[in-house]
Backbone as CSV, one residue per row, in Angstrom:
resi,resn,N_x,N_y,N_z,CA_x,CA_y,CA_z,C_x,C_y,C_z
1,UNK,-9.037,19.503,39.827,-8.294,18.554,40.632,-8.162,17.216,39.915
2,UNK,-9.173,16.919,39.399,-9.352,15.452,38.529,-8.443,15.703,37.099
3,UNK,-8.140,16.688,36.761,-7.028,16.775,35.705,-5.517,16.814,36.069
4,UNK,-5.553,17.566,37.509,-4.273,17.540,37.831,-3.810,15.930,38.612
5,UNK,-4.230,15.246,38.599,-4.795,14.136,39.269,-4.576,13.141,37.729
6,UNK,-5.121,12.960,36.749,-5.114,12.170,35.372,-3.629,12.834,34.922
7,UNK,-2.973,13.770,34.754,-1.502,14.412,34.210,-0.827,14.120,35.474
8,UNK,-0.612,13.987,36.505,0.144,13.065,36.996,0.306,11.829,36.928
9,UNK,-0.746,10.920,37.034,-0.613,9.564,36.489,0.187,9.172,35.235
10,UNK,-0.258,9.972,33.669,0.416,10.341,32.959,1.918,10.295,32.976
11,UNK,2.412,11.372,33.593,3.882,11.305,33.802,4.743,10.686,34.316
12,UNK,3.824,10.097,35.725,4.482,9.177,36.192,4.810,7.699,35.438
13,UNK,4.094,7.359,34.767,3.360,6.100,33.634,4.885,6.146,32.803
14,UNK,4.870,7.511,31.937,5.799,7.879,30.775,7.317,8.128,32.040
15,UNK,7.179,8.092,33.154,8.328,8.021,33.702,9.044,6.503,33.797
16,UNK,7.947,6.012,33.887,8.234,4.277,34.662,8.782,3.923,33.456
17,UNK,7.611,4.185,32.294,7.900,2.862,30.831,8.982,3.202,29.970
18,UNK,9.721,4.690,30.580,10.509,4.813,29.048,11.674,3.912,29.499
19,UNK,12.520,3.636,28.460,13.725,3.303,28.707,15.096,4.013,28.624
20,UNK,15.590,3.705,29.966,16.903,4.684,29.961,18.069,3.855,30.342
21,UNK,19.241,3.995,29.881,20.061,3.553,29.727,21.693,4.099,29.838
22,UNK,22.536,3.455,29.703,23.660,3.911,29.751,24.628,2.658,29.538
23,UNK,25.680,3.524,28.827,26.367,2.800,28.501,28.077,3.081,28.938
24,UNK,29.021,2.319,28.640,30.621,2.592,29.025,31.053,1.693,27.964
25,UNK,33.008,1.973,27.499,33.241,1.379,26.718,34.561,1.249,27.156
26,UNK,35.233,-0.087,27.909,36.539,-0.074,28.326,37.373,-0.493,26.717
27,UNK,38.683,0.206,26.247,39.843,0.422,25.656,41.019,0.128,26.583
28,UNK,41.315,-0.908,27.538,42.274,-1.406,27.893,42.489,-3.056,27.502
29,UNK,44.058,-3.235,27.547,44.879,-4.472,27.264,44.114,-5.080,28.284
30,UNK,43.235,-6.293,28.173,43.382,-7.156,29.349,43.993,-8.396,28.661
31,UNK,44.219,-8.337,27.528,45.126,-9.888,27.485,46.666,-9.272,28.124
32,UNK,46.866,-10.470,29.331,48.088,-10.402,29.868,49.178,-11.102,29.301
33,UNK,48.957,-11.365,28.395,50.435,-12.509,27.636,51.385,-12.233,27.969
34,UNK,52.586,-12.974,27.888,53.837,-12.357,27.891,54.457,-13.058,26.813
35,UNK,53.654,-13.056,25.576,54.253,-13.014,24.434,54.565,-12.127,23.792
36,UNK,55.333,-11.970,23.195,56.288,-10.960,22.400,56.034,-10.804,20.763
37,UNK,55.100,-10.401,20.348,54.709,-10.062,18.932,54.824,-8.862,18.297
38,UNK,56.043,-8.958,16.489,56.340,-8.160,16.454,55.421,-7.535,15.353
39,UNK,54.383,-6.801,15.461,53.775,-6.533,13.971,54.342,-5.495,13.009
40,UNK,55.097,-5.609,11.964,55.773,-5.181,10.367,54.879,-4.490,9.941
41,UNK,55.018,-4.001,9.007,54.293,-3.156,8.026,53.591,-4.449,6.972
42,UNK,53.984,-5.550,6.836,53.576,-6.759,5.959,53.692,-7.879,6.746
43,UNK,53.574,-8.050,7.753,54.367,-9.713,8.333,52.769,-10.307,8.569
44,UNK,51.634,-9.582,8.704,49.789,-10.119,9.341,48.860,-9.047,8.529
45,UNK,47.632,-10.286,8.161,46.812,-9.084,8.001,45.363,-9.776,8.528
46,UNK,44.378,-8.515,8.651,43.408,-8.836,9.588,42.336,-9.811,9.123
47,UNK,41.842,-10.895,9.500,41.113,-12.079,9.308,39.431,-11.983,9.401
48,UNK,39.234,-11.624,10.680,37.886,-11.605,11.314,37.607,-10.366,11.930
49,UNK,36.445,-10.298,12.621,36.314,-9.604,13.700,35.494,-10.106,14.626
50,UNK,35.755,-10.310,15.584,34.804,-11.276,16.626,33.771,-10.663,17.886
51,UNK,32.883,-10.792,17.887,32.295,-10.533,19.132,30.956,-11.464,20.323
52,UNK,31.777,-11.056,21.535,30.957,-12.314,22.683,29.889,-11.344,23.321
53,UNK,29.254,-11.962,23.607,28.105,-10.870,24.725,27.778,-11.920,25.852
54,UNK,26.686,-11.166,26.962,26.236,-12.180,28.230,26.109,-10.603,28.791
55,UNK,24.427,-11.108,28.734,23.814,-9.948,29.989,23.328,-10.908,31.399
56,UNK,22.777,-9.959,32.160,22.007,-10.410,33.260,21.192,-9.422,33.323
57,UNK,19.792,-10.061,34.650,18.483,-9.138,34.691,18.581,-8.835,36.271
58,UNK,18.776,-8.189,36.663,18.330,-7.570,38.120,16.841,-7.219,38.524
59,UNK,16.054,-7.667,39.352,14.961,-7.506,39.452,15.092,-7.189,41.322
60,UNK,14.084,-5.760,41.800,14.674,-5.164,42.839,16.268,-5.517,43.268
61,UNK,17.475,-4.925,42.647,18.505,-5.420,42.968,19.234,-6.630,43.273
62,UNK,18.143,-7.765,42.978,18.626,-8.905,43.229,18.911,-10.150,41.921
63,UNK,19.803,-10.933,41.967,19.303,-12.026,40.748,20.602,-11.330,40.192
64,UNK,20.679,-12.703,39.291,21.897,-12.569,38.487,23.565,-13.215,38.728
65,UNK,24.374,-12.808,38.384,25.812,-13.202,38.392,26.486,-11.717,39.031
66,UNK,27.965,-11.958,39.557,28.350,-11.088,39.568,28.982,-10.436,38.270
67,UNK,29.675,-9.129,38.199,29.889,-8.317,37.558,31.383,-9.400,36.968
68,UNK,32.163,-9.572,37.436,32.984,-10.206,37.039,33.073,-11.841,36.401
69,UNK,32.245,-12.086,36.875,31.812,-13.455,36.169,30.869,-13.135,34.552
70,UNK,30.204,-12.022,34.521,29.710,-11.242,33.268,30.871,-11.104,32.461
71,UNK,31.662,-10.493,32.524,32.914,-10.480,31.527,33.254,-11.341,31.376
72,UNK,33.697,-12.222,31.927,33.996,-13.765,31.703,33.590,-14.702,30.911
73,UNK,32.116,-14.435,31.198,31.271,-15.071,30.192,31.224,-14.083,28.717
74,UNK,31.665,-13.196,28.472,30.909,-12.483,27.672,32.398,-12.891,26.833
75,UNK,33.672,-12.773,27.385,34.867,-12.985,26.738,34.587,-14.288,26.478
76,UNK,34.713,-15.690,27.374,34.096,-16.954,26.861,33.579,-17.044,25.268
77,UNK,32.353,-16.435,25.344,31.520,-16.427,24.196,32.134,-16.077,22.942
78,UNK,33.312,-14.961,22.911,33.887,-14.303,21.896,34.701,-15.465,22.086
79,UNK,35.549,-15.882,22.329,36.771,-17.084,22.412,35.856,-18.088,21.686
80,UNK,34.840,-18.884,22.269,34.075,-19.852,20.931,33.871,-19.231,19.524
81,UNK,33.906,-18.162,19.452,33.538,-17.652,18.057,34.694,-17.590,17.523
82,UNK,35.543,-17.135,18.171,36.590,-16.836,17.621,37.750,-18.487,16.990
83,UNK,37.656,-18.783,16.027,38.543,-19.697,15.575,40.645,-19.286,15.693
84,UNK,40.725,-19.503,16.572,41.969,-19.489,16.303,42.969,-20.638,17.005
85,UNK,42.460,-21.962,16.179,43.204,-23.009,15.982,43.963,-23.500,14.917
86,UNK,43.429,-22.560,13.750,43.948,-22.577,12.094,45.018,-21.653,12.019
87,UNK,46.133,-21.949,11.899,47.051,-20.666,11.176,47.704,-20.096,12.628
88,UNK,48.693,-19.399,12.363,48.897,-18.235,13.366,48.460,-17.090,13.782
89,UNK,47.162,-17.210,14.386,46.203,-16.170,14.354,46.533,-15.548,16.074
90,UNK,46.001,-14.279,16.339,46.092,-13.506,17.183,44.700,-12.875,17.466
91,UNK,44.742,-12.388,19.030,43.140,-11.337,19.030,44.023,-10.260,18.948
92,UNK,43.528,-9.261,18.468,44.167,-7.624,18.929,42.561,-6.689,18.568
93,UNK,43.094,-5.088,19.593,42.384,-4.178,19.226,41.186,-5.043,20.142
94,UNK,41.180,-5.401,21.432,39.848,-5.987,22.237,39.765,-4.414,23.035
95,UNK,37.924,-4.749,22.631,37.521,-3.580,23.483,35.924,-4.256,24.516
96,UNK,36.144,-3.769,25.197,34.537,-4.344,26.384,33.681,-3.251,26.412
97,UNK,32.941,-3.196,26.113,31.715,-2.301,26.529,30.313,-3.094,27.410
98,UNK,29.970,-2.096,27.790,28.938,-2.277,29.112,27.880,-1.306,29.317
99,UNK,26.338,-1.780,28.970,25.468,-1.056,28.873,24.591,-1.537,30.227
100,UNK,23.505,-0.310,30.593,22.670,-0.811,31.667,21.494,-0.207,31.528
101,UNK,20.401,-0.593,31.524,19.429,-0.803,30.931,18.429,-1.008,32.027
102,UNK,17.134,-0.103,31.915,15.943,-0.845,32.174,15.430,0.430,33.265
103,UNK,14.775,0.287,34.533,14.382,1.641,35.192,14.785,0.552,36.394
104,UNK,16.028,1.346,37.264,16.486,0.810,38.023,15.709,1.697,39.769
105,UNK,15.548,1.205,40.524,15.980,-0.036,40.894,14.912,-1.414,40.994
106,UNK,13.960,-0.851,40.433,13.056,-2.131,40.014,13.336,-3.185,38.723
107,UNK,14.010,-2.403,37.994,14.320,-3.409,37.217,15.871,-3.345,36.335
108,UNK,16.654,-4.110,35.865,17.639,-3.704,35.377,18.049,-4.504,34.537
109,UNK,18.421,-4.452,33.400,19.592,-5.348,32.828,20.637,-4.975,32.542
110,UNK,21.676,-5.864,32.879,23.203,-5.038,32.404,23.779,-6.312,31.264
111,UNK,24.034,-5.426,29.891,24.530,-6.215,29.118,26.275,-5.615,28.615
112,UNK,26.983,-6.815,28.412,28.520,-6.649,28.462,29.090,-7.389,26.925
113,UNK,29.831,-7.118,26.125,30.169,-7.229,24.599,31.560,-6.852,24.932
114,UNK,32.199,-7.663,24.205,33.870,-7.831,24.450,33.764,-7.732,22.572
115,UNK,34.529,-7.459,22.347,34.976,-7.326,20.373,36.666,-7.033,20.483
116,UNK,37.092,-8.118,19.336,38.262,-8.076,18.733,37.925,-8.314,17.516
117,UNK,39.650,-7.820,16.824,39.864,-8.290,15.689,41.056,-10.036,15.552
118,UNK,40.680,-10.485,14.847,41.530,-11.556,14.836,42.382,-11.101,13.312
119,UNK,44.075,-11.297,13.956,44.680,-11.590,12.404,46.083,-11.933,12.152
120,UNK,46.157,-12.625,11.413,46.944,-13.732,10.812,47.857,-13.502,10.383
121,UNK,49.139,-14.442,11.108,50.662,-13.987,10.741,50.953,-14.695,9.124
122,UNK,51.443,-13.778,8.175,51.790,-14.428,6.625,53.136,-16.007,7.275
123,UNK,53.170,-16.815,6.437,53.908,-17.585,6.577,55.555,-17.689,6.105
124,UNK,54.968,-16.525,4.949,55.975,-16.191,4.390,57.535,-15.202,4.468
125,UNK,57.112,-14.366,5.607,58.042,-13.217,6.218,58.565,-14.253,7.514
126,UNK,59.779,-13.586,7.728,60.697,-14.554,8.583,61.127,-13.312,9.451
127,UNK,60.943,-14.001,11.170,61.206,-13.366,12.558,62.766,-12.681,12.101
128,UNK,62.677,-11.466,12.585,64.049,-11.110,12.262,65.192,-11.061,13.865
């Protein structure tokens, strides 16, 4: 009884401490521009690559920001990194991913990463 009793504790222990996780990776346009950019076979080429993050910690379901204010911030963060006050630069190719983390529902973190590429119109090719 005292063994079956010590191998439960055990498992339960290696249940609590491991870490499990999950992740998602959104591939949609959320820049809404209604600018009109035409990319050539030569007219830009790619500059940077940028990326923002911003997690939060959930502790019993509570605490934190909402889910939408997380992206926000996490895009924020990529926008400071991202220099595009020099040149005719562009973001393209933005993708968000979203991981969640930790042994829920006692504990959680959800962390969110926005990544683009930034890149730069030549000066030299002319709008046709």
């Amino acid at each position: 009884m005292k063994k079956l009793l010590n191998l439960s504790v055990v498992v339960i222990l290696l249940v609590i401490l491991s870490s499990c996780g999950a992740s998602n990776a959104f591939m949609l346009n959320q820049n809404q521009n209604a600018t009109q950019v035409h990319l050539a076979s030569g007219n830009y080429r790619v500059v940077d690559k940028v990326r923002g993050s911003a997690d939060v910690s959930y502790v019993l379901i509570f605490g934190g920001m909402k889910k939408k204010q997380l992206f926000a911030n996490a895009y924020a963060n990529m926008m400071d990194q991202a220099d595009l006050s020099t040149g005719s630069r562009a973001l393209v190719n933005m993708v968000t991913e979203e991981h969640l983390g930790g042994v829920p529902p006692f504990f959680y973190k959800r962390t969110v990463t926005v990544s683009a590429n930034i890149i730069e119109f030549d000066k030299t090719s002319s709008a046709k």
